[in-house]
Each structure stands twice: as C-alpha cells, then as structure tokens.
matplotlib code that plots the C-alpha trace (Angstrom):
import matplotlib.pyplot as plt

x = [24.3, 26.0, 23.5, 27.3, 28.3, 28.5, 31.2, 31.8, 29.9, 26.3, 23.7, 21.4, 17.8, 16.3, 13.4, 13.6, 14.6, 18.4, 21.4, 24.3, 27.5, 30.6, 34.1, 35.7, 38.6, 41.1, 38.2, 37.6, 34.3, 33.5, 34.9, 32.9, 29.7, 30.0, 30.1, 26.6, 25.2, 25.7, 23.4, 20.9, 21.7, 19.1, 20.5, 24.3, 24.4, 27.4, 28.4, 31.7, 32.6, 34.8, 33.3, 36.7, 39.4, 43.0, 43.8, 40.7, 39.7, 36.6, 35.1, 35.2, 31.5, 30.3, 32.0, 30.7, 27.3, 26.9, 28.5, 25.9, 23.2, 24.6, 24.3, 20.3, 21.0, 20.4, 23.0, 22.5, 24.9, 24.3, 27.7, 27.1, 24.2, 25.8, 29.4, 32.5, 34.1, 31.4, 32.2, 35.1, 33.5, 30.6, 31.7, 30.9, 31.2, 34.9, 37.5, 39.0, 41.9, 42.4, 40.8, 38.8, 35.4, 32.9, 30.4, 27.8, 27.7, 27.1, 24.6, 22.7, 23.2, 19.9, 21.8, 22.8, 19.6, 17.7, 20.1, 19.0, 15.4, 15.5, 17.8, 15.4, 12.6, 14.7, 15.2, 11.3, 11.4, 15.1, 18.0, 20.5, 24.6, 26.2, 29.5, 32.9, 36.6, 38.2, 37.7, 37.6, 34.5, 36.6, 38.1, 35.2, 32.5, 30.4, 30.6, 31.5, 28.9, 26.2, 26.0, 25.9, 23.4, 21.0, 21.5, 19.6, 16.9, 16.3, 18.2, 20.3, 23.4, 25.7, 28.9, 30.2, 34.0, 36.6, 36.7, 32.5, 31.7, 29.7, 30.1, 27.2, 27.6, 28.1, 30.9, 33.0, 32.7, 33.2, 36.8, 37.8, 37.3, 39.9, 42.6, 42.4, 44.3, 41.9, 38.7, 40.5, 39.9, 36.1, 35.4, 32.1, 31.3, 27.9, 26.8, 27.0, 30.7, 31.7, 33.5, 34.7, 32.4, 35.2, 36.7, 39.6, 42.0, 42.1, 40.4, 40.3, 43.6, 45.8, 45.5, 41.2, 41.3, 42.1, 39.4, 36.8, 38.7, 38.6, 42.1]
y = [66.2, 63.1, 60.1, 58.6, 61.4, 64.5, 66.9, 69.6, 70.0, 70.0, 68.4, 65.4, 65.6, 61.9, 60.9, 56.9, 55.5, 57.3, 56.7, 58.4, 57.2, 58.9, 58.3, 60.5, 60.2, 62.6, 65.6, 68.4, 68.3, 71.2, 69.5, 66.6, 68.8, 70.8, 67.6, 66.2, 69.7, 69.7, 66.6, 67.7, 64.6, 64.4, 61.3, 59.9, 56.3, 54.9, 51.3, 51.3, 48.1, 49.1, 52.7, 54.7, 56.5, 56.7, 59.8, 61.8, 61.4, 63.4, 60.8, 58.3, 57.3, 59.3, 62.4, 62.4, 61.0, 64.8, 66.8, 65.1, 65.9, 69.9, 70.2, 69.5, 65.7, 62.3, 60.0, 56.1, 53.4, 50.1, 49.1, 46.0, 45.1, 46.4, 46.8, 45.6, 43.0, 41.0, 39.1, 37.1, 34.1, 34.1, 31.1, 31.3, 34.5, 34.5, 32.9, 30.6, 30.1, 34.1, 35.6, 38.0, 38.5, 35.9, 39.0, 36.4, 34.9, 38.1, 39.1, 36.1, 36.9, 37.2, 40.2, 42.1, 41.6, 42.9, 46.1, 46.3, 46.1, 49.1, 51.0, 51.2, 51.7, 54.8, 55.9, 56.1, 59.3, 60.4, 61.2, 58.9, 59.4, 55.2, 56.6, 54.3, 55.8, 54.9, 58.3, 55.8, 53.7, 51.4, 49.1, 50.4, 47.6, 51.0, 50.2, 46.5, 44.7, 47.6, 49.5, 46.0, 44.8, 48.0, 48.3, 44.9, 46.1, 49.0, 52.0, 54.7, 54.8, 57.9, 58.1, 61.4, 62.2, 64.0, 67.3, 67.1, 65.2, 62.5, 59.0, 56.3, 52.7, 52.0, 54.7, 53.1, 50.1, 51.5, 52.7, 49.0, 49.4, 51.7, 49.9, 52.5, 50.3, 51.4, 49.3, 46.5, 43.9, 45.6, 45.1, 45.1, 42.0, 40.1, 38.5, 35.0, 35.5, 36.6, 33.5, 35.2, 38.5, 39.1, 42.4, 42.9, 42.8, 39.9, 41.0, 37.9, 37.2, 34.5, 32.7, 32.9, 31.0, 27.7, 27.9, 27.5, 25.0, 23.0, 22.2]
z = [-100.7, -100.6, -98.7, -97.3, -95.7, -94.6, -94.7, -91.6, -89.0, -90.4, -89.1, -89.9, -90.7, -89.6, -91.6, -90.5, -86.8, -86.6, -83.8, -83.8, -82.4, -81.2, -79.8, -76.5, -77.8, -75.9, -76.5, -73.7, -72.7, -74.6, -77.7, -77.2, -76.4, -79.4, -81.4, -79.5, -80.2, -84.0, -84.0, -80.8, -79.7, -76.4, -74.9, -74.5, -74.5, -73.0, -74.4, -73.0, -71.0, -68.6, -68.2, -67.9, -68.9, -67.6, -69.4, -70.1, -66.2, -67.3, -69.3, -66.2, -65.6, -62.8, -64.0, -67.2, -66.0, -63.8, -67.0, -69.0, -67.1, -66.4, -70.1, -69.9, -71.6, -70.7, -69.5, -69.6, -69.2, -71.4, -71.1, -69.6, -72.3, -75.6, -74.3, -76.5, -73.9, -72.4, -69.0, -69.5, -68.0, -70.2, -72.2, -75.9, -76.6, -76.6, -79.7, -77.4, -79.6, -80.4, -77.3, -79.8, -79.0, -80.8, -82.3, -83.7, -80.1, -78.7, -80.7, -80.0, -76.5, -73.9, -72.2, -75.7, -77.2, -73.9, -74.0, -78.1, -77.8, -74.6, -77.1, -79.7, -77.9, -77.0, -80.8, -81.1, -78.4, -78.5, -80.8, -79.7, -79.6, -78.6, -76.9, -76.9, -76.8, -79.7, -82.4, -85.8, -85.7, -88.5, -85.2, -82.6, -81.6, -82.2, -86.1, -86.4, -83.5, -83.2, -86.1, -88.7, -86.2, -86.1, -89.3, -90.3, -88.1, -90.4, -88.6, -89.9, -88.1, -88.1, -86.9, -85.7, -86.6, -84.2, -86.9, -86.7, -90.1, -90.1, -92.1, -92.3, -91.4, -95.2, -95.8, -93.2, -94.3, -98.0, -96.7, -96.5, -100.9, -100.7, -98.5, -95.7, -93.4, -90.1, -91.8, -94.1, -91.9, -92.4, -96.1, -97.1, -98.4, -98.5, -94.9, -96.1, -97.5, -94.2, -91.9, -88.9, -87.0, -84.1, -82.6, -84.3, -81.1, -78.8, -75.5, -73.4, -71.4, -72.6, -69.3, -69.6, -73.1, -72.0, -69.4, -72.7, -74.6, -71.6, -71.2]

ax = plt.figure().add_subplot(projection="3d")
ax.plot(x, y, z, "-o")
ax.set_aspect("equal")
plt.show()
C-alpha cells in the first residue's frame, strides 16, 4: 500500500499520534457519518470559526453538536482556538495590506497554541476527525495552518476525501508538483524557502485593514 494515500474507503491503522481531518462540504449527515465511520473516528473536532452553514443547515453548531452525540461520538468545538479567521481585532495576526490571515502569527498565538496542546492531549485517548467546510484540504486552514503545524510536532495527519479516500498532509502538498491548480499556491518547498504562510483568500474586511496599519 501506498504510505501517501489511500485509495476508497479503507481505513487507517495508526501506529504513531494520528488526526484525521474532514470537510462537510454539502454531505447528508449520513454521507458525512459514513465517512467518520470508515476511520472510527471517536471524537469530531470542530475548527470552524464561524460555526455555520447557510446551506447545509444541519452542520450549524448546535445541530450537529446533538447529531454527533445521537451517533454515540464526541462533539467539541475549538473553533475559537484553532479556527481559520481569528478575531478581527486581534492585531498581528492579520496582512494588513492583503487582509489574509498572518498563519506564522497565529501559530505563535497564546489562544492557538492553548487549543493545540488540549488537542493533542486528545490524540493520546481518541481518534480524532478536525472538521472545516471546504471538501479539498489544498485551500482549507485544515491542511495549510493545522496540518504543517502538527505535523512538525510529529503527528500523522490524514485527510478524509468527499468519495472516502484519504490523502496525507504530504500528498496534498505533493499535488502542488503537479500544478493541480487547488494546492499551487501550496508547493512543497523547504520551511526556510517559504516567505509568506497566509490563507489563501483575504478574510479581513477592507475597511478592518487600515485599523492595523494605523492609518
């Protein structure tokens, strides 16, 4: 079998500290549960700043939270820890020129690295699924802030697919090799080559940014 990925819905053995992570997408619950299943994932993680959804209604927090918790899993919300869009007024962790978010500020962060350490704590007891929206991890905070950073502490990150296959952190980054236009801003390229760590959309409001630069 191929250590980069896995093709259909298989599941993966964990032999060394493991998360998964997934996107809702536009998945019925009983999509979305099937995927969890595959991987017995015990406990949903959700890292989604702004914990809704205007058109899968059932992934809004509080829904999903008591779905979760019918299907005999665990439901935890670190959105506000490991989310994608911090608080707009934190200063610093926003491009104020861009309005991307600043990832190597973040990362730095008291609040992000409180949420990290609790999360890992958790993926000594649990098997772990990070939930965001977006289906391709290529332009999800789930593969460019939080998978790079657990990976450097040593975990295995998996990231489960809408059809149930399931790529590493290094195969999507691998796509970028290939000029799949989801991950090219993504290239793997050694740490110290890399200049900017952003999102890859601008999040903060054009209005917000000058409120940094101090104009």
């Amino acid at each position: 079998m191929d250590e980069q990925s896995l093709a259909g819905e298989k599941e993966v053995e964990a032999t060394v500290l493991t998360v998964f992570t997934i996107g809702h997408s536009n998945h019925s619950l009983e999509r979305f549960f099937e995927l969890l299943e595959t991987q017995r994932i015990e406990v949903l993680v959700d890292v989604r700043s702004q914990p809704y959804s205007k058109y899968t209604t059932h992934f809004n927090k509080a829904d999903l939270k008591a779905a979760v918790v019918a299907q005999g899993l665990k439901y935890l919300f670190l959105g506000r820890e490991l989310g994608g869009r911090p608080d707009p007024n934190s200063a610093g962790l926003y491009n104020e020129t861009d309005g991307r978010v600043d990832y190597n500020q973040v990362a730095e962060s008291p609040l992000f690295i409180e949420g990290l350490e609790r999360l890992l704590k958790g993926l000594e007891k649990f098997r772990v699924a990070l939930m965001c929206s977006e289906e391709k991890p290529g332009i999800c905070h789930r593969y460019l802030l939080l998978g790079r950073v657990l990976a450097r502490q040593g975990v295995q990150v998996w990231h489960i697919r809408g059809d149930g296959s399931v790529q590493s952190q290094s195969q999507v980054s691998n796509q970028a090799e290939g000029g799949d236009p989801d991950y090219i801003q993504n290239k793997l390229i050694p740490d110290e080559e890399i200049t900017e760590w952003k999102s890859t959309r601008p999040v903060l409001p054009k209005k917000q940014r000058h409120n940094f630069s101090g104009h």
